[in-house]
C-alpha positions as CSV (number, residue, x, y, z in Angstrom):
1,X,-4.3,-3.6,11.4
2,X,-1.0,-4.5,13.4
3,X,-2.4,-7.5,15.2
4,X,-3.6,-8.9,11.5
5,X,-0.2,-8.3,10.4
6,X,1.4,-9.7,13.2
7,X,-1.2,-12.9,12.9
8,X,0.1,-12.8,9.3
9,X,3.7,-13.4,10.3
10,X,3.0,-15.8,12.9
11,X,1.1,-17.7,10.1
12,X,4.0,-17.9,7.0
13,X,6.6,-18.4,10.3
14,X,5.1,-21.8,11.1
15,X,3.9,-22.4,6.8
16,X,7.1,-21.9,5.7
17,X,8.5,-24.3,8.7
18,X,6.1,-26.7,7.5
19,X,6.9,-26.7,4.1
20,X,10.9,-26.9,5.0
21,X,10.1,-29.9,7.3
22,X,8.7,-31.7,3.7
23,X,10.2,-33.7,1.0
24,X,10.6,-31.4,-2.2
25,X,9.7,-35.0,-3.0
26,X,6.6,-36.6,-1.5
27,X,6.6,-40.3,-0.4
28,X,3.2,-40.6,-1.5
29,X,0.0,-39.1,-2.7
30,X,-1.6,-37.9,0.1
31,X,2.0,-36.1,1.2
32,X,2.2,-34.2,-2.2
33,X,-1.2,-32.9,-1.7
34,X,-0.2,-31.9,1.8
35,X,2.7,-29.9,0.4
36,X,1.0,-28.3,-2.3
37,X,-1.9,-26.8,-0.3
38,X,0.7,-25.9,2.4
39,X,2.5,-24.1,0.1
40,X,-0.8,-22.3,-1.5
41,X,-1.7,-21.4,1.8
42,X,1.6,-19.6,2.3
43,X,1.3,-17.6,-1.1
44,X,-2.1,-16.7,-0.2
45,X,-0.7,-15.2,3.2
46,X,1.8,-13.3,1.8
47,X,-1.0,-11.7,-0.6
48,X,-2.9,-11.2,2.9
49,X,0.7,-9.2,4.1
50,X,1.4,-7.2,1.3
51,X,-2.2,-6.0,1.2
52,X,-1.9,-5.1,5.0
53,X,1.4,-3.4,4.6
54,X,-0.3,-1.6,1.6
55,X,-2.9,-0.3,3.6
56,X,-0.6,0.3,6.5
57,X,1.3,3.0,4.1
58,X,-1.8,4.4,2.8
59,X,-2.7,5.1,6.9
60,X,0.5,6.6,7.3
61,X,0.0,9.4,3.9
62,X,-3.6,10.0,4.8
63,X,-5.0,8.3,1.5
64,X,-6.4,5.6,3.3
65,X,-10.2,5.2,2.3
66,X,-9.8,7.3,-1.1
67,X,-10.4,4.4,-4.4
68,X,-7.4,3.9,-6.4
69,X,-9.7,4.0,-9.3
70,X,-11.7,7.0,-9.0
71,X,-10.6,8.4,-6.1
72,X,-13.7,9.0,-4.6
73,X,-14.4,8.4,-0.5
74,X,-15.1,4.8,0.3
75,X,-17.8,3.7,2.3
76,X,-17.3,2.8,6.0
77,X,-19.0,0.0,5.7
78,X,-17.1,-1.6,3.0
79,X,-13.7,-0.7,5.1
80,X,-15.1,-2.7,7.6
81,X,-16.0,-5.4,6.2
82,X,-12.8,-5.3,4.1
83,X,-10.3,-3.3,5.9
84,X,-7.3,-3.2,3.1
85,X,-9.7,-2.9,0.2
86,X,-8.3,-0.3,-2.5
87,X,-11.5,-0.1,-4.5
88,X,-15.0,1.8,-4.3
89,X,-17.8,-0.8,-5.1
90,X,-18.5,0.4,-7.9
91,X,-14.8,0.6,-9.4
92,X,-14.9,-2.7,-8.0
93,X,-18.2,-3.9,-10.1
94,X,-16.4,-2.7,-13.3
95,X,-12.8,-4.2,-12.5
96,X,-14.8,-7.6,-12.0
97,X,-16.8,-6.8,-15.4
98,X,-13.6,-6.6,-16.8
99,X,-11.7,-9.7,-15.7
100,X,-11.3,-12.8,-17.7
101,X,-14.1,-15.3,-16.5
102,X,-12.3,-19.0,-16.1
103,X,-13.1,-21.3,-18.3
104,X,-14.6,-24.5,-17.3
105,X,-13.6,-27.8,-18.8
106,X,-16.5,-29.8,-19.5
107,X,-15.4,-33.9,-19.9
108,X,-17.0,-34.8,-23.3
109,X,-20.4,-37.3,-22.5
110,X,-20.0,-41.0,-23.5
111,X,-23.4,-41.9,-24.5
């Protein structure tokens, strides 16, 4: 879990470099695109960090491996696969049940 979170680091060291190093203004299309994925990348990482320092507390109080939802045991095999999951699959299922579904935009035909 340290070397993730050390990988983690390394990773929004050299983002946010890259994003400093760019125009708040892009030249040109392709620039602007560059930026804003850059930048999405970085947000993403830091949701990667603060679920790894999460789980790093939860290793250090023991609760590591209970369900925030039900607090039942969860399975090995689903810590690792997904080491700084919080959820049991089945509290899981339901929270997904539960979560708005995005809406699609469908482009009206021209016939």
């Amino acid at each position: 879990m340290n070397q993730l979170r050390r990988f983690r680091l390394q990773q929004l060291t050299e983002l946010d470099a890259e994003i400093d190093g760019t125009a708040v203004v892009p030249a040109n299309a392709g620039d602007a695109a560059r930026r804003e994925v850059t930048i999405k990348l970085a947000l993403a990482a830091r949701h990667a960090l603060s679920d790894i320092d999460e789980t790093l507390a939860l290793l250090a109080t023991g609760k590591y491996g209970r369900c925030r939802g039900c607090d039942a045991e969860i399975s090995i095999q689903l810590l690792q696969s997904i080491p700084t999951t919080r959820w049991c699959l089945n509290c899981r299922q339901q929270l997904n049940r539960q979560e708005p579904q995005p809406q699609v935009q469908r482009v009206a035909s021209r016939a």
